[in-house]
DSSP file (Angstrom, degrees, kcal/mol; ACC not computed):
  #  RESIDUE AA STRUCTURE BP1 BP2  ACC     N-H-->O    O-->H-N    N-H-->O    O-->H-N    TCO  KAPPA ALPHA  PHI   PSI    X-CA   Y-CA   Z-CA
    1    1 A X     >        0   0    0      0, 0.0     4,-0.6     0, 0.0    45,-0.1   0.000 360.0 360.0 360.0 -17.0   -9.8    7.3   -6.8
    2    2 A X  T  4  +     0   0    0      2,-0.2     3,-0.2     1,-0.1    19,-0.0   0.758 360.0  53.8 -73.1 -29.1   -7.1    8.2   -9.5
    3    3 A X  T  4 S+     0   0    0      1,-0.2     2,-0.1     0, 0.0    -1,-0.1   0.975 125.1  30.3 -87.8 -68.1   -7.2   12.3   -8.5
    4    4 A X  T  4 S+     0   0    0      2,-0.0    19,-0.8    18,-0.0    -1,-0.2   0.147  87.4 137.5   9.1 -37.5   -6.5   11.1   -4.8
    5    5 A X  E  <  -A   22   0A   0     -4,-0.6     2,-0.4    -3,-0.2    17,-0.2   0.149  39.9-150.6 -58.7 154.2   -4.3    7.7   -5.1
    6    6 A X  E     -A   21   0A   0     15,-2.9    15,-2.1    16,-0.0     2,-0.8  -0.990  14.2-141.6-119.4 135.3   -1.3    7.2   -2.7
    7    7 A X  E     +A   20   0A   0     56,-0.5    56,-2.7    -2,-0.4     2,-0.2  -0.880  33.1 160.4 -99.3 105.7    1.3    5.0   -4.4
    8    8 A X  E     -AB  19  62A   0     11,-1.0    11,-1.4    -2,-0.8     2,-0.3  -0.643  34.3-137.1-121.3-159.4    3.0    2.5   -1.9
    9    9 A X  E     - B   0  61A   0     52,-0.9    52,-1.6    -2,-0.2     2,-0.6  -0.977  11.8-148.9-146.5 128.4    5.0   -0.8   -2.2
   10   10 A X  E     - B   0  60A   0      7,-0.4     7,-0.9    -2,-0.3    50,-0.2  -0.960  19.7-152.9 -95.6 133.3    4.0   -3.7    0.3
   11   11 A X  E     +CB  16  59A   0     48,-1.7    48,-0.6    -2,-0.6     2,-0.2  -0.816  26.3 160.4 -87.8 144.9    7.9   -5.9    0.9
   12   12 A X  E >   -C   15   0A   0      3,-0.9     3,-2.5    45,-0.2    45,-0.1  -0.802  60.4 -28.3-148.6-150.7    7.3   -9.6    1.9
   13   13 A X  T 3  S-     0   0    0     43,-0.4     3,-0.0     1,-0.4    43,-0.0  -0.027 125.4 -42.4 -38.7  87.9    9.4  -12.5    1.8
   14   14 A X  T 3  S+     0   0    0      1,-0.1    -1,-0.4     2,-0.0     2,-0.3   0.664 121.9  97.3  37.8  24.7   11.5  -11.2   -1.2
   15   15 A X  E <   -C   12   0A   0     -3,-2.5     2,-1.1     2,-0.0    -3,-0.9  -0.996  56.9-150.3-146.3 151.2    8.8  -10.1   -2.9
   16   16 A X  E     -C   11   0A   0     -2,-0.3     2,-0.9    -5,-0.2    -5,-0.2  -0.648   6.7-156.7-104.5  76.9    6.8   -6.3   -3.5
   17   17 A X        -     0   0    0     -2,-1.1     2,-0.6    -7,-0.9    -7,-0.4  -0.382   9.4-152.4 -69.4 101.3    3.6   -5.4   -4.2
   18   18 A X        +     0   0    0     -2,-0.9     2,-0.4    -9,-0.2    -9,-0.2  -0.344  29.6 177.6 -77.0 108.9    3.3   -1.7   -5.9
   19   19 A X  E     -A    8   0A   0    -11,-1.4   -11,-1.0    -2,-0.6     2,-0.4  -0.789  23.6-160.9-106.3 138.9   -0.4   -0.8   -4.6
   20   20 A X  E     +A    7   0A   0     -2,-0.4    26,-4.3   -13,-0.2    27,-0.3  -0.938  33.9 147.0-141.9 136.9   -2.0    2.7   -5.5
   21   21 A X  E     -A    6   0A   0    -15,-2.1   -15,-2.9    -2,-0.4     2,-0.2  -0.706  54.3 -75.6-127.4 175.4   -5.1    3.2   -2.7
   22   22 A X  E  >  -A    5   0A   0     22,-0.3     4,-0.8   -17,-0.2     5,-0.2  -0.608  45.2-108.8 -79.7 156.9   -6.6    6.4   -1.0
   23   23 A X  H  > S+     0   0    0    -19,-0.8     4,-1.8    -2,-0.2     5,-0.2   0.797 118.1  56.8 -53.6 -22.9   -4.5    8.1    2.0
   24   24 A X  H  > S+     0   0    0      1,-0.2     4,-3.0     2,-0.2     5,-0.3   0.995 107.9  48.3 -83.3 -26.9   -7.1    6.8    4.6
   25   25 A X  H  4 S+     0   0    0      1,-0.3     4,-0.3     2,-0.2    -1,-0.2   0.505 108.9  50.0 -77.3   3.2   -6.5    3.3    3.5
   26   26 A X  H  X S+     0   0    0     -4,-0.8     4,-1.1     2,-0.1    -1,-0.3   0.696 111.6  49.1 -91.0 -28.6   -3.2    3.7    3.7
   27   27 A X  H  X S+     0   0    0     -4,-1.8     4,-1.1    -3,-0.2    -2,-0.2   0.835 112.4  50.8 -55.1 -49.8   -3.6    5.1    7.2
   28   28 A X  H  X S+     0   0    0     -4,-3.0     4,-1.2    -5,-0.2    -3,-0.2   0.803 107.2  50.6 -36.3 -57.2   -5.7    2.2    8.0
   29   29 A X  H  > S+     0   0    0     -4,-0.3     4,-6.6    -5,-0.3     5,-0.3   0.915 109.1  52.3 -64.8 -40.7   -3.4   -0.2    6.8
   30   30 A X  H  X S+     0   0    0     -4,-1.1     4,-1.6     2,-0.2    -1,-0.2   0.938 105.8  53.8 -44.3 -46.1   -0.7    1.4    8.8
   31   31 A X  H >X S+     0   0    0     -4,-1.1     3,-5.4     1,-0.3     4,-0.6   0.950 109.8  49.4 -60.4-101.2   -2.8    1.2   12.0
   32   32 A X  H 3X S+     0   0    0     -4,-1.2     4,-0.8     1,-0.3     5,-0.5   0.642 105.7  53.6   2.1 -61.6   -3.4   -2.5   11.6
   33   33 A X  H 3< S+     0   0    0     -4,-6.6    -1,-0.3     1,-0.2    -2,-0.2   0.767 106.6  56.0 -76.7 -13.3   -0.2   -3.2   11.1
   34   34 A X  H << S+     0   0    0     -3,-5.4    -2,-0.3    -4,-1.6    -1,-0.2   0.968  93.9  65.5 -48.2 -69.9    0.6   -1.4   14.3
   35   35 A X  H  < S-     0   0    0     -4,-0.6    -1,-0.2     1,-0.1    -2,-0.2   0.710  91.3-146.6 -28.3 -36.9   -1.4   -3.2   16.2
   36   36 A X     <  +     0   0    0     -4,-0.8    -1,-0.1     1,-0.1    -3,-0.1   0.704  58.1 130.1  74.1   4.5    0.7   -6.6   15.7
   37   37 A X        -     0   0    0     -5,-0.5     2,-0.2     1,-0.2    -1,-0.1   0.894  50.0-156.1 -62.3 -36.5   -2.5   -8.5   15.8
   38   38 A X        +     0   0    0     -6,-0.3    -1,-0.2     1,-0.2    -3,-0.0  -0.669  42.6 104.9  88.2-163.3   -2.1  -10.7   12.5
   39   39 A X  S    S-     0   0    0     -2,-0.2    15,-2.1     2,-0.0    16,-0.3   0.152  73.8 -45.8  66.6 164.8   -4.7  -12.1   10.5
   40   40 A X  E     -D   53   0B   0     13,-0.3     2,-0.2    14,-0.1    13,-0.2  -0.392  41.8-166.4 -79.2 150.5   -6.2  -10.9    6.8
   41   41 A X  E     -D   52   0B   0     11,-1.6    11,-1.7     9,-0.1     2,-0.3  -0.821  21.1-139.0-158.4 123.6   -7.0   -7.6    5.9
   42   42 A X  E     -D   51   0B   0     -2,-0.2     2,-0.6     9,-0.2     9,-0.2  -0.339  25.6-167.1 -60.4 122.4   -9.1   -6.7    2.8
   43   43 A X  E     -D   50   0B   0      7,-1.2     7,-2.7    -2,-0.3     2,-0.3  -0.979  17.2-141.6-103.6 120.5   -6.8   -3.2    1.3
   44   44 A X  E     +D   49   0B   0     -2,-0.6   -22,-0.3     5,-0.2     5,-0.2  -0.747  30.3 178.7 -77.9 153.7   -9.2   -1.6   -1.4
   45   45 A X  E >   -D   48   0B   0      3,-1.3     3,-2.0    -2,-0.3   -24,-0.2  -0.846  54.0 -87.3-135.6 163.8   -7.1   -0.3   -4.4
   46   46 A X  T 3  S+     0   0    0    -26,-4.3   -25,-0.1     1,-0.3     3,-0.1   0.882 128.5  42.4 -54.0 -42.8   -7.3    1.3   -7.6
   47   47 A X  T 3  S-     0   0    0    -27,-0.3    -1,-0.3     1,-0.2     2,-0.3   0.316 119.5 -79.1 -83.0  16.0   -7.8   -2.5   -8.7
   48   48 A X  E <  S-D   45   0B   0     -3,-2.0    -3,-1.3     2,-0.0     2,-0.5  -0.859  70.2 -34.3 128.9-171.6   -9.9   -4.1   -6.5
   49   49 A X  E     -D   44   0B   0     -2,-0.3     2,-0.6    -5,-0.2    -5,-0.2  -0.814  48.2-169.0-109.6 106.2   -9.6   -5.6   -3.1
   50   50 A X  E     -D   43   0B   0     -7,-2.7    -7,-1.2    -2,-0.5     2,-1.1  -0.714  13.1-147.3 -92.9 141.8   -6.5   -7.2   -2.1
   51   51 A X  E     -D   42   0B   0     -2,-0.6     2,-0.3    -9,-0.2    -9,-0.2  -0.605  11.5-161.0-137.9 114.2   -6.3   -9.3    1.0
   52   52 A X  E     -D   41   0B   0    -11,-1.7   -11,-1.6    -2,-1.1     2,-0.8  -0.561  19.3-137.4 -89.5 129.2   -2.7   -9.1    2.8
   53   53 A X  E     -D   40   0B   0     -2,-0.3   -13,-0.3     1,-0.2    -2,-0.0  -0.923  27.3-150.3 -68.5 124.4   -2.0  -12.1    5.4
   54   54 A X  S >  S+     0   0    0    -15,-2.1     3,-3.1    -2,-0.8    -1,-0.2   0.890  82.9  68.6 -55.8 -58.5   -0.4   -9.4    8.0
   55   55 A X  T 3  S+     0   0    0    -16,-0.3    -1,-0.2     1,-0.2    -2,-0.1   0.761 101.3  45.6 -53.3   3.9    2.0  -11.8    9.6
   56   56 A X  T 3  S+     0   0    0      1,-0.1     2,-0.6   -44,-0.1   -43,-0.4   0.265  84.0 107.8-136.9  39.5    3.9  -12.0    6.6
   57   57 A X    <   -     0   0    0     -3,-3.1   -45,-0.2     1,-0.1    -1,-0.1  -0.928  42.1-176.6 -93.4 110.6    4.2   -8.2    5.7
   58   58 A X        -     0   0    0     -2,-0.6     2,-0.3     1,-0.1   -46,-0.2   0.799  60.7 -22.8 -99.2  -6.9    7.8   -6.9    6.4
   59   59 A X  E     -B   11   0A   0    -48,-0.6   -48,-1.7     2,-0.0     2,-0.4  -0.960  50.6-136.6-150.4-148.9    7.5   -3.2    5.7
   60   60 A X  E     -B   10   0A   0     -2,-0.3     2,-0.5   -50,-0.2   -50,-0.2  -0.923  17.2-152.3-164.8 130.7    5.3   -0.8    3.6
   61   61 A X  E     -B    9   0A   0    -52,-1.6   -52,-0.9    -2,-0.4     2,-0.7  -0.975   8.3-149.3-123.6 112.0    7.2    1.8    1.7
   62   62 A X  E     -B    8   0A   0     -2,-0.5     2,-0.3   -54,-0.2   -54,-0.2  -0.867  18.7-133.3 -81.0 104.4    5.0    5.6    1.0
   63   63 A X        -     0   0    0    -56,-2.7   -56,-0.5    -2,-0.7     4,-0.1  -0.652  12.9-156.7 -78.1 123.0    6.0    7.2   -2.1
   64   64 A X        +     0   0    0     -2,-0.3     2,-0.2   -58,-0.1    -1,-0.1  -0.020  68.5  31.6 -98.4  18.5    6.6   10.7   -1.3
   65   65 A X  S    S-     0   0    0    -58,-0.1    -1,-0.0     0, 0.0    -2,-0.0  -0.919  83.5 -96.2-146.6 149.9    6.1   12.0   -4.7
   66   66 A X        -     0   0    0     -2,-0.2     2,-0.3     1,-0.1    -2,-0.0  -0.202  46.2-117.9 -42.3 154.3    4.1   11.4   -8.2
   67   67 A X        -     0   0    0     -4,-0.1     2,-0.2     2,-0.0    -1,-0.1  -0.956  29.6-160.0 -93.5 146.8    5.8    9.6  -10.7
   68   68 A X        -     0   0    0     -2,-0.3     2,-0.4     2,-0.1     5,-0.0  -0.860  15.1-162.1-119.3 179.4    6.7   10.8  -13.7
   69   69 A X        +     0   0    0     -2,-0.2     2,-0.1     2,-0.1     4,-0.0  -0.938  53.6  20.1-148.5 139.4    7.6    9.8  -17.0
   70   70 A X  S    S-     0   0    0     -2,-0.4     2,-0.2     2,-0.1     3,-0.1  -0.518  82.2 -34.1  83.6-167.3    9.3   11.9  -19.8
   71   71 A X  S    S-     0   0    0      1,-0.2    -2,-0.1     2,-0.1     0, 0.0  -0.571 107.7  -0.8-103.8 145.8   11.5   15.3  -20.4
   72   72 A X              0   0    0      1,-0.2    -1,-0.2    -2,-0.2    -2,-0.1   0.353 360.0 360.0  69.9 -13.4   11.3   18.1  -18.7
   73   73 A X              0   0    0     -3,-0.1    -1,-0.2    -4,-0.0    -2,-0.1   0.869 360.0 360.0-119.4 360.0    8.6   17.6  -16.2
């Protein structure tokens, strides 16, 4: 998954969760959360399976570039 990963941030109540998934499960998620339905939903990740209560996600942030770390690149 690593060459692939999408780096988002889930917000809920005053608190973040920094996720890296694939793009369809970030598509997925999106979709889902469109919907307004509620209920769990298992997000695979680079670490394993999280499972986000939906009603208590307030937004989902897509980092639109790698990060990097050091001079010059």
């Amino acid at each position: 998954m690593a060459s692939d990963e999408q780096r988002i941030t889930i917000g809920f109540r005053g608190q973040t969760l920094p996720v890296r998934t694939t793009p369809d499960q970030v598509s997925d998620l999106i979709g889902v959360l469109g919907n307004r339905q509620g209920g769990w939903y298992d997000l695979k990740s680079d670490d394993g399976s999280i499972f986000l209560d939906l009603s208590k996600v307030e937004y989902v942030r897509i980092d639109a570039h790698e990060q990097r770390v050091g001079f010059g690149l």
